[in-house]
C-alpha positions in Angstrom: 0.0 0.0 0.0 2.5 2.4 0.5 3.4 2.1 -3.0 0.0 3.3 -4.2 0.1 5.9 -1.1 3.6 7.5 -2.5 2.0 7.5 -6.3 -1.4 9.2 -5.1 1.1 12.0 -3.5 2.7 12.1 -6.3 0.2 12.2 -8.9 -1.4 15.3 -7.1 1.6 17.1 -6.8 2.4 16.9 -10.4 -1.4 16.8 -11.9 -0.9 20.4 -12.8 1.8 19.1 -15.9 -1.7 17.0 -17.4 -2.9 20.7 -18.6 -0.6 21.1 -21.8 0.9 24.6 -23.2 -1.6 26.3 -25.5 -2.2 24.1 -28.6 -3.2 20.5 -30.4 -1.9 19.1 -26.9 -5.4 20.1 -25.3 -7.5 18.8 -28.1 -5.9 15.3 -27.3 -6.9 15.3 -23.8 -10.3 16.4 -24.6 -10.5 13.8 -27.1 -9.7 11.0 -24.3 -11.8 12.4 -22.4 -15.1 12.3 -24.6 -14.7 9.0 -25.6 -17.1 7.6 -22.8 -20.8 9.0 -23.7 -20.9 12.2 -24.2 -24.1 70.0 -51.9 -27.7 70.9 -51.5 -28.6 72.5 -48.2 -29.2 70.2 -45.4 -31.8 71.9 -42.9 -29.7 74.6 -41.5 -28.8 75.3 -37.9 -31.0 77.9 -37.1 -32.8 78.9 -34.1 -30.5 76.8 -32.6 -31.6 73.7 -35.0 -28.6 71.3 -34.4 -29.2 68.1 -33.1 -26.0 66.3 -31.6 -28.8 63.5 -31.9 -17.7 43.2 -27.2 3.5 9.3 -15.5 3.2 6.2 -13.7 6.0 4.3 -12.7 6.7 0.4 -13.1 5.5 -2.2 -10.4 6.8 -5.5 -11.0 3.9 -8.0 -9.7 4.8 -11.4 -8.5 3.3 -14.4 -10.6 1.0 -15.6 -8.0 -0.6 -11.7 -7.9 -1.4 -10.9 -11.0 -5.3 -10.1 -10.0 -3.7 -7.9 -7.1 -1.4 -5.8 -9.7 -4.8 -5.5 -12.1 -6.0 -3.8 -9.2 -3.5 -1.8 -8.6 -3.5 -0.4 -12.5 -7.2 0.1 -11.6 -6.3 2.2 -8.3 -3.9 4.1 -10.3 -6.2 5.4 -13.1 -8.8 6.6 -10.4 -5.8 8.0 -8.4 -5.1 10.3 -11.3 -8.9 10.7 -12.2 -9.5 12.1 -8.6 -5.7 14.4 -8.5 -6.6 16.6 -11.7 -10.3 16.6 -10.3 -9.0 18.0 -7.0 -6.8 20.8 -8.8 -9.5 21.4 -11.5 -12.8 20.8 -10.0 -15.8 20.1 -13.0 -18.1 22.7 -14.3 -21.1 23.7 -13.5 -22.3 23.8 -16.8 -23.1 19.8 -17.5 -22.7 17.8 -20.6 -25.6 16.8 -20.7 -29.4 19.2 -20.2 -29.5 20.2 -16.6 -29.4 23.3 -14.6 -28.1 26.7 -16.5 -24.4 27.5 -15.4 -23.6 29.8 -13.2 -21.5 33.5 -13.7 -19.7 34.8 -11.8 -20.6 38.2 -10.8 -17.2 40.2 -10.3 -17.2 41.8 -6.7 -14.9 44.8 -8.5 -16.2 47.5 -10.1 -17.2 46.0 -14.0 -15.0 47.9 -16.5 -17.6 50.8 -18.3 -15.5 49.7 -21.2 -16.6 45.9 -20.6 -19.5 46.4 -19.3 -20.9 48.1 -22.4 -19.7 45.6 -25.0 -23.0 42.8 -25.8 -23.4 39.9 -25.6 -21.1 36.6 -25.7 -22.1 33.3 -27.7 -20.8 29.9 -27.2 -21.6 26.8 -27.8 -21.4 24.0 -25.3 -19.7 20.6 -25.8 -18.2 21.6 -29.5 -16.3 19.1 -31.1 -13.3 18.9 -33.7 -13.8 19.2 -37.0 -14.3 15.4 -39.1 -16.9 14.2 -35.9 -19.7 12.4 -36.8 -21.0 11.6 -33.4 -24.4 13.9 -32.5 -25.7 11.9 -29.9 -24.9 14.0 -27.1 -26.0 17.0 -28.9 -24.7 20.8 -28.0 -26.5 23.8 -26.8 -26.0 27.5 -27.1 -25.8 30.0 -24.5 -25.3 33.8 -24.5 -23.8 35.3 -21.7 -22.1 39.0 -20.1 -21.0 39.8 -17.5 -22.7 39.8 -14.1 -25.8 38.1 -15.8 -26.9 34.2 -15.9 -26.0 32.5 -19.3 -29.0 32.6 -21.1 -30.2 29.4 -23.4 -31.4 30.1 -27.1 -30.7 26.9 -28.7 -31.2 23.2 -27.3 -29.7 20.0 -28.2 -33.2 18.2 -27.7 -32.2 15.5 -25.3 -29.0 15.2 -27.3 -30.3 14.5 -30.5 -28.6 18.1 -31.7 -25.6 19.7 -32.1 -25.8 23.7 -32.4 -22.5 25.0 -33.4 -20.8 27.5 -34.4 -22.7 30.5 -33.5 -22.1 34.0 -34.7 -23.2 37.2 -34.7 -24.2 39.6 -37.5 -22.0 43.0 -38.3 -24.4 44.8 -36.8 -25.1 42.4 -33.5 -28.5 42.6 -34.3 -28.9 38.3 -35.3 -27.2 35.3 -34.3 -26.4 32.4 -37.1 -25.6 29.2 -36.3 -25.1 25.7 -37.2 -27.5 23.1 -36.9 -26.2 19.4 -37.2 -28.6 16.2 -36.3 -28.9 12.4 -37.8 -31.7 14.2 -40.4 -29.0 16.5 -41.9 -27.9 19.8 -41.7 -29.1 23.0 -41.6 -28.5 27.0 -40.8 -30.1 28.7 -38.5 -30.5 32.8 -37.7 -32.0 34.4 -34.9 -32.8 37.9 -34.2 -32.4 39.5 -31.0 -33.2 42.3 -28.7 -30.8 44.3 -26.2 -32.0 42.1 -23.8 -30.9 38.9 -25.7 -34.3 37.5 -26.2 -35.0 35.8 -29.8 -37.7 37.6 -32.0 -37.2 36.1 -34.9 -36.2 32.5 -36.6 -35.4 31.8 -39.7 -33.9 28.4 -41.1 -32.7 26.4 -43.9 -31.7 23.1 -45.2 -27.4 22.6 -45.6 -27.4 19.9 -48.5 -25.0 17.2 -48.5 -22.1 17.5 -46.2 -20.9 21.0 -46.2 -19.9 22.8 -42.7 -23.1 24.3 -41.0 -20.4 27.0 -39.9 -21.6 30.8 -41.3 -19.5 33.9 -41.4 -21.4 37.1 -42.5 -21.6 39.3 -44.9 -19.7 43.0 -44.1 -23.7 44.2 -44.6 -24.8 41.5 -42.5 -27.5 40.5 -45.5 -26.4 36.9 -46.4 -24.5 34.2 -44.5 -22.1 31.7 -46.0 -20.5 28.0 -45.1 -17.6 25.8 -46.9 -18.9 23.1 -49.0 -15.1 20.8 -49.5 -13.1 24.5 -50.9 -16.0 26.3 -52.4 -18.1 29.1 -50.5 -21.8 29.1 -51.0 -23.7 32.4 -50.2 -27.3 32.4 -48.7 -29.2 35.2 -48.3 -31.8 35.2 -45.5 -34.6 33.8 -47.0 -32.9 30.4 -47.7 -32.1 31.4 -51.7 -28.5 31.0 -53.1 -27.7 34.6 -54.6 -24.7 35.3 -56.9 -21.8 36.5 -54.5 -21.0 40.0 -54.2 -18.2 42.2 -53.0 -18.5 42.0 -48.8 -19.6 38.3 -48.7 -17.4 36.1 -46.9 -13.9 34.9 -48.5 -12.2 31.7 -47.4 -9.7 32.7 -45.2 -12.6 34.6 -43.5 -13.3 30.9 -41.7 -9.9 30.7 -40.2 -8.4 27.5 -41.9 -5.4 28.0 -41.2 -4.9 29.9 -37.8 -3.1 28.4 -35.1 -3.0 28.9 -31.5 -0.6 31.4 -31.5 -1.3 33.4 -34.8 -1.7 37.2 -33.6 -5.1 38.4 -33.8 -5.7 42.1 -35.2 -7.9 44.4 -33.0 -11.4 45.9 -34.7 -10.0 49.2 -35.3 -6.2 47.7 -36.5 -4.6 49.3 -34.3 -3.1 46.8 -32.1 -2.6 42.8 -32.3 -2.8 40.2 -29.6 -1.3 36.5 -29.3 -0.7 34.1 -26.5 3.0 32.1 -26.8 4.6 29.3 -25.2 5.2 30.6 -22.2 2.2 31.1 -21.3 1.9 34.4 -21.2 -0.3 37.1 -23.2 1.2 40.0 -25.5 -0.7 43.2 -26.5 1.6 45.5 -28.9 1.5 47.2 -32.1 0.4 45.8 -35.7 3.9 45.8 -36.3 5.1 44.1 -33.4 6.5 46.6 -32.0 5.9 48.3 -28.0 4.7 44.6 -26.5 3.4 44.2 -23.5 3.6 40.9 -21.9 0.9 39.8 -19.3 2.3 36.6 -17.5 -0.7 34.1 -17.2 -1.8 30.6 -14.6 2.1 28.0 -15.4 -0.8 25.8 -16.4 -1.4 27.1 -19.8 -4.3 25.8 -21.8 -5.3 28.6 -23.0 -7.0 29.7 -25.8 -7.4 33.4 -27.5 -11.3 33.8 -29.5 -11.5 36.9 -30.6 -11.1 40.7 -29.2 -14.3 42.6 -28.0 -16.3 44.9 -30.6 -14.7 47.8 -28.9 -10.9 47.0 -29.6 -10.5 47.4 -25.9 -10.9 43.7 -24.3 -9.6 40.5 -25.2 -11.9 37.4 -24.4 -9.3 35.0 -22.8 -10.2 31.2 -22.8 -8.3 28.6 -20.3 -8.9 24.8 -20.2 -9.4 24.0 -16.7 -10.0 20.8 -16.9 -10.0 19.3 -20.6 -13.7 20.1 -21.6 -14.2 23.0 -19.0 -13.3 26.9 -20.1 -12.6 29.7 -17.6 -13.7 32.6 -19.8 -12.2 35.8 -19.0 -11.9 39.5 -20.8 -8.4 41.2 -20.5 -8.0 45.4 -20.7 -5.7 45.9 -23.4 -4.6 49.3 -21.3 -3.1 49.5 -18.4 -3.7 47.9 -16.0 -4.4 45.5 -18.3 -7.4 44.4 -15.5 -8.8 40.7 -15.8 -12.4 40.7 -15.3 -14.5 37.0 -14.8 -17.3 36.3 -17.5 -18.1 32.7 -16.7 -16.3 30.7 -14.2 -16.8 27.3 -16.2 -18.0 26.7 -19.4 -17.7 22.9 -21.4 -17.3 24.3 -24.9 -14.6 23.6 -27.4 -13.2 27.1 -27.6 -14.1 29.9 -30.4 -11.9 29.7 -33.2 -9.5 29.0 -30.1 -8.2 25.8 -32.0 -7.1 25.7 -35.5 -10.1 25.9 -38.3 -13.1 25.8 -35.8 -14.9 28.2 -33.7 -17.5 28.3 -30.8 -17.8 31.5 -29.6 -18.8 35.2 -30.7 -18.9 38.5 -29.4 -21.8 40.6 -30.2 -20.6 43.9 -32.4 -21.8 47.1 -30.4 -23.5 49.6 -32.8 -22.3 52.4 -32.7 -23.4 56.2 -31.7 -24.7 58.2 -34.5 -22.5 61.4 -35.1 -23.5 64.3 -33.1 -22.5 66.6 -36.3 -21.7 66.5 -39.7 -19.4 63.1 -40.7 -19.3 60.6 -43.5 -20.6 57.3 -42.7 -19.1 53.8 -42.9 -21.2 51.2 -44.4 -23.5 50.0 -41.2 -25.8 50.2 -38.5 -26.2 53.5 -36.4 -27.8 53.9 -33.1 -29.7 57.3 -32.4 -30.5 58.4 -29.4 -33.9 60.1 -28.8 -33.2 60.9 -24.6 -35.5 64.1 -24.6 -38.8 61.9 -25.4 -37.6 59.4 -22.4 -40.3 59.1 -19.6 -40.5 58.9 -16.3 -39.2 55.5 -15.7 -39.5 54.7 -19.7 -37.1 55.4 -21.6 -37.5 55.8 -25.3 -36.1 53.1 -27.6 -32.7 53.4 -29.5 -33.2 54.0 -33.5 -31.1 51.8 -35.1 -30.4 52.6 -39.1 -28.6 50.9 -41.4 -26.9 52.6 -44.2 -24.9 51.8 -47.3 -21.4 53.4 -48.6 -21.7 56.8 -49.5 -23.9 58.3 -47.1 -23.4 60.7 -44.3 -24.9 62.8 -41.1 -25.8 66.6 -41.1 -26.7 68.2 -38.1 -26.9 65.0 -36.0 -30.3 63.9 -37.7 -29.9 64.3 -41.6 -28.9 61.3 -42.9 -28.5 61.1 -46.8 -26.3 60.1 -49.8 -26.0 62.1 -52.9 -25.3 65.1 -51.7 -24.8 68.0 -54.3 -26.7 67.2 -56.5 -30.3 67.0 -58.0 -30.6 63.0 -57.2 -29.9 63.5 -53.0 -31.9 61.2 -50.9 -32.1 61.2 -46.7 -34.2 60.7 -43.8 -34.3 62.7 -41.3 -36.5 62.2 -37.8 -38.8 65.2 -36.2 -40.6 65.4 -32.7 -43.4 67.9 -34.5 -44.4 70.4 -32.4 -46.0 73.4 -34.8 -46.9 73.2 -38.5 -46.6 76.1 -40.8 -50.1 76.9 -42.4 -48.5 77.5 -45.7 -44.7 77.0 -46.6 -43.9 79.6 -48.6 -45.6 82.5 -47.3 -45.1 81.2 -43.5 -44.4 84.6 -41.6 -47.8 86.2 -42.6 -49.8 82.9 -41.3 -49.9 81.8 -37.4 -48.6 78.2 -36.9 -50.6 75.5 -36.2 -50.8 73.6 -33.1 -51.6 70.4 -34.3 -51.8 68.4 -30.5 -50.6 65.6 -29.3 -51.5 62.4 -31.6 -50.5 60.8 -34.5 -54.0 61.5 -36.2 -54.0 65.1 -35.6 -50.7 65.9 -37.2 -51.8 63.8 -40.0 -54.3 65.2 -40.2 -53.2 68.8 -40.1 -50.3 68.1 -42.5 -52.3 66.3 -45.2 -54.0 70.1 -45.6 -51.5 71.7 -46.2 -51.5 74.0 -49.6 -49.4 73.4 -52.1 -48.1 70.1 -50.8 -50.1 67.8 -52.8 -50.4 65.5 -49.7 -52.1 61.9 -50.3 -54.5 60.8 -47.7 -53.2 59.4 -44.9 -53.5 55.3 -44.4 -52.1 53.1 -41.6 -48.4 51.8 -41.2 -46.0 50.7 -39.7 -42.4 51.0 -39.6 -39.7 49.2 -37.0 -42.4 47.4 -34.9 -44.2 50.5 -34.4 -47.7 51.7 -36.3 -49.1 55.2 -37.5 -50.0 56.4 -40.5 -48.0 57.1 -43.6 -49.0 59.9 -46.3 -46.4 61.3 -49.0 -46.4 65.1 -49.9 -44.4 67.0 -52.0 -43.2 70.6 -53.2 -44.3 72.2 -56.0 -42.3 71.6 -58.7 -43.1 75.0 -60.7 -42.3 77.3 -57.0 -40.1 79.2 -57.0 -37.9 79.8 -53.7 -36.7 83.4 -54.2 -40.7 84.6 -53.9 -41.1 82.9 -50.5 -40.8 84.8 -47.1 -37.4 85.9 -45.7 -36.1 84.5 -42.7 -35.4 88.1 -39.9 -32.7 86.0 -38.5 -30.3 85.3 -41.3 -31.6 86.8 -44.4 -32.9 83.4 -46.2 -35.8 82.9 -48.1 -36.9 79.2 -46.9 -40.4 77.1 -48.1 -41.1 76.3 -44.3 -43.0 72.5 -43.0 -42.6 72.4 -39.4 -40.8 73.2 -36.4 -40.3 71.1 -33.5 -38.2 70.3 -30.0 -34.9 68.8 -30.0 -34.7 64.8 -30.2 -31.3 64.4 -28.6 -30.7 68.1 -26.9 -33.1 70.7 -25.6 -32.4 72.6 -28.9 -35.5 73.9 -30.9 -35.5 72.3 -34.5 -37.2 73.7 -38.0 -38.1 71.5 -41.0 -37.9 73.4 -44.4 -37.7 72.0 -47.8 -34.8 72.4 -49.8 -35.3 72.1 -54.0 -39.0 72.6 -56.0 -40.2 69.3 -56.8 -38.7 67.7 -53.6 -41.2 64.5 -52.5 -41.2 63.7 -49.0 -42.6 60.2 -47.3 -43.7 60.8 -44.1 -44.3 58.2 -41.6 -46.2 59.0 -38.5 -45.7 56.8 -35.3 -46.5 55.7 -31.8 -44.2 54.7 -30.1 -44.7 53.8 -26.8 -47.0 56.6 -26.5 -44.9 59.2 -27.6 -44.9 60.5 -31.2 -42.4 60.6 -33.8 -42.0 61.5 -37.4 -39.4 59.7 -39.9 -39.3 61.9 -43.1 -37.5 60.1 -46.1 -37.0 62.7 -49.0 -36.1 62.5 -52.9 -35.0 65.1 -54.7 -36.3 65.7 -58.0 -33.7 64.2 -60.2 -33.1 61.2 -58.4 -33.7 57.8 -60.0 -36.1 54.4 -59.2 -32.8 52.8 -58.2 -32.1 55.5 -55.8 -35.8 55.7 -54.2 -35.1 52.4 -54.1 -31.9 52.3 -52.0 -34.0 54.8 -50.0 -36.9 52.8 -49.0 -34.0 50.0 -48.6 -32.9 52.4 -45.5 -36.0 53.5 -44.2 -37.2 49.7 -44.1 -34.0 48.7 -41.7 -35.1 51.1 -39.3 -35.4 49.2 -35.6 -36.6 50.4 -32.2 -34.0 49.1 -29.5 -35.2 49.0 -26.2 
């Protein structure tokens, strides 16, 4: 016996050399372990107009003992079972359905960094790539920090594996893959702020192709690896021609290893773990490293940075199918902040050519000013119509490449000339009673609801308005009604402006939508046609204005309605 006593010692005071350096090593044990069951003028900024809107050793038996010595192979096997189970206790989150597991809720302050990125996606129980085996099926989770992983995808009893999951450019959906004995298939959810699904769609994978997507750069289309080819998807399950911004093949990550510096959002910095177990931050060049010395026992695995540029999220294998998942400050002092204690998942793109994990993209603040636009999704903020206790919902737009912002609420494309297009949004207060003689005519108060400003607007002289029907637009209904300028008018014999001198065909003035400045809605070229959609929302009223100018095409009314329809109220 003391034999077996001296190995038990030693097996637990070396079971911390079972956790390999970060690599294929990990994989291995994983894979032992698993094998039991398992320019025109923009409205000008007058009175005050301007809006600033993520070992054993040998024991030679005697001949007679030869049971005895199985035995003590047997004892020696749990002895090391139990050791590494002691140092690296199991998860909470099971292999198999059963309670949620748990965060861990940082007792330090949360980063404001951190804390604002969204949300983080993994699969559980992921597998290499080549598997077969679905029996005991994967879920997927979305977590942050201080807040209980949340499920949005089951492996019904084990029968499924959902894999792969990841989010959209604009954070706004989740795709994933779906992979059961019945075949194959793709899978996109969309989801609110609060990380509740409000939409599924889904679609057959034929044959044996990856059910891992990547997205589009406009987050339109989804495509997976079918042997070396890409195949592109759009939404609604068709196969489109491909496109510039649709996934390439090194966009899935073949070939990336362990160590293979990752490039921050904003390319300013890289990140990459080595063999020492320890975490470098420095420039794209390589140059000004910082080294962050990590846990002797390696195992670790680097996913992905977080939307901002300002995290890493740091994996560790704790126990060869359990993740510590952890996001690192890229600044001093490089802080280390908890997201999930214990995860069984087989790492995000953490080992070579497969991936498991997403961080949601944070959209980002629309411009307070005047600023060209990226290709993307833009997040107003409408804090002056916040109540008490209820806040207004964020406006999220998505926009193409070569459009911009004017004023903090002007958004358009074309600027210059006759063809401009835009939308612009309008918490209505007054309405001129005629637009080009406006200073010898009282305003009109037109109250409160959506039917009375329709109702006032519609009219109007000399706007040509059609009659108002019902609509929605972003989740939100109202009425819609389209009116338009004269096309014959001209500007020069309307009223002059006391301020600054201007002749202006007036529409409306109202109050601020992201400062307490006073704002005032005037048309800018004869012939201009404006679409004007009228909604509740939430019991407070707002007015989304998408304008054409005379000379602009049905392709570019087209691209407009294109923008107005990916409008979205955030809570």
């Amino acid at each position: 016996m003391s034999t077996i006593k001296d190995l038990r010692k030693a097996l637990a005071e070396n079971a911390n050399r079972l956790q390999p350096p970060a690599g294929l090593e990990s994989r291995v044990i994983q894979l032992a372990l698993r094998s039991s069951p398992t320019v025109d003028r923009a409205p000008r900024a007058r009175r005050s107009e301007i809006i600033r809107p993520a070992r054993s050793e040998t024991v030679v038996a005697p001949r007679l003992l030869t049971v005895v010595a199985a035995l003590l192979a047997v004892l020696i096997v749990v002895s090391l079972v139990l050791a590494a189970r002691a140092l690296h206790p199991k998860s909470t989150a099971p292999a198999h359905p059963g309670p949620l597991p748990t965060a861990l809720i940082p007792s330090d302050p949360i980063p404001p960094s951190l804390a604002a990125n969204g949300w983080i996606a993994y699969s559980t129980d992921g597998r290499t790539p080549g598997a077969t085996d679905v029996t005991s099926g994967s879920d997927i989770y979305l977590v942050r920090v201080g807040v209980k992983p949340r499920l949005v995808a089951r492996r019904d009893g084990g029968k499924i594996r959902n894999v792969c999951p990841a989010f959209s450019p604009d954070g706004r959906r989740l795709a994933y893959g779906v992979e059961a004995r019945e075949g194959r298939a793709l899978v996109v959810l969309g989801l609110d702020s609060h990380g509740a699904i409000t939409a599924t769609v889904r679609f057959a994978v034929p044959g044996s192709a990856s059910a891992c997507p990547r997205w589009s750069a406009d987050g339109t289309r989804v495509a997976y690896l079918d042997g070396g080819a890409i195949v592109v998807r759009a939404l609604d399950g068709s196969t489109p021609a491909g496109v510039t911004g649709d996934p390439r093949v090194e966009d899935f990550g073949l070939g990336r290893q362990w160590n293979t510096p990752l490039l921050s959002p904003q390319g300013n910095r890289i990140a990459w773990l080595n063999s020492s177990c320890q975490l470098i931050f420095a420039r794209p060049d390589g140059t000004a490293p910082h080294v962050i010395p990590l846990d002797s026992n390696c195992g670790f695995a680097l996913p992905t940075w977080s939307p901002d540029g300002q995290q890493v999220l740091l994996m560790q294998d704790i126990s060869g199918m359990d993740f510590r998942m952890r996001a690192v400050s890229a600044d001093s002092p490089f802080a280390m902040v908890e997201i999930v204690s214990a995860v069984r998942t087989n790492g995000a793109r953490s080992w070579p050519g497969w991936g498991d994990v997403s961080w949601q993209p944070v959209l980002p603040a629309m411009p307070s000013g005047d600023a060209p636009l990226n290709a993307g999704t833009y997040s107003f903020d409408f804090s002056p119509l916040d109540g008490p206790g209820k806040p207004f919902p964020k406006v999220l737009i998505t926009v193409p490449d070569g459009w911009s912002i004017s004023g903090g609420l002007f958004v358009h494309s074309l600027v210059g000339t006759d063809r401009q297009i835009a939308v612009s949004f309008w918490n209505v207060v007054d309405v001129y009673a005629t637009g080009c003689n406006w200073l010898s005519h009282p305003k009109i108060h037109p109250g409160p609801t959506v039917d009375q400003l329709a109702a006032v607007l519609v009219a109007r002289p000399l706007r040509n308005a059609t009659a108002p029907v019902a609509a929605s637009l972003g989740g939100y209904s109202g009425k819609f009604l389209q009116w338009s300028v004269p096309a014959d008018i001209n500007f020069s014999d309307c009223d002059k402006d006391p301020n600054d001198g201007v002749r202006y065909f007036e529409s409306w003035t109202g109050d601020g939508l992201t400062s307490s400045d006073k704002t005032d809605r005037y048309q800018q070229e004869p012939g201009q046609v404006d679409r004007l959609w009228i909604l509740d929302v939430q019991g407070r009223r707002l007015l989304i204005d998408a304008a054409y100018w005379p000379g602009s095409t049905d392709q570019d009314r087209a691209d407009l309605q294109r923008v107005v329809n990916s409008i979205v109220f955030q809570p």
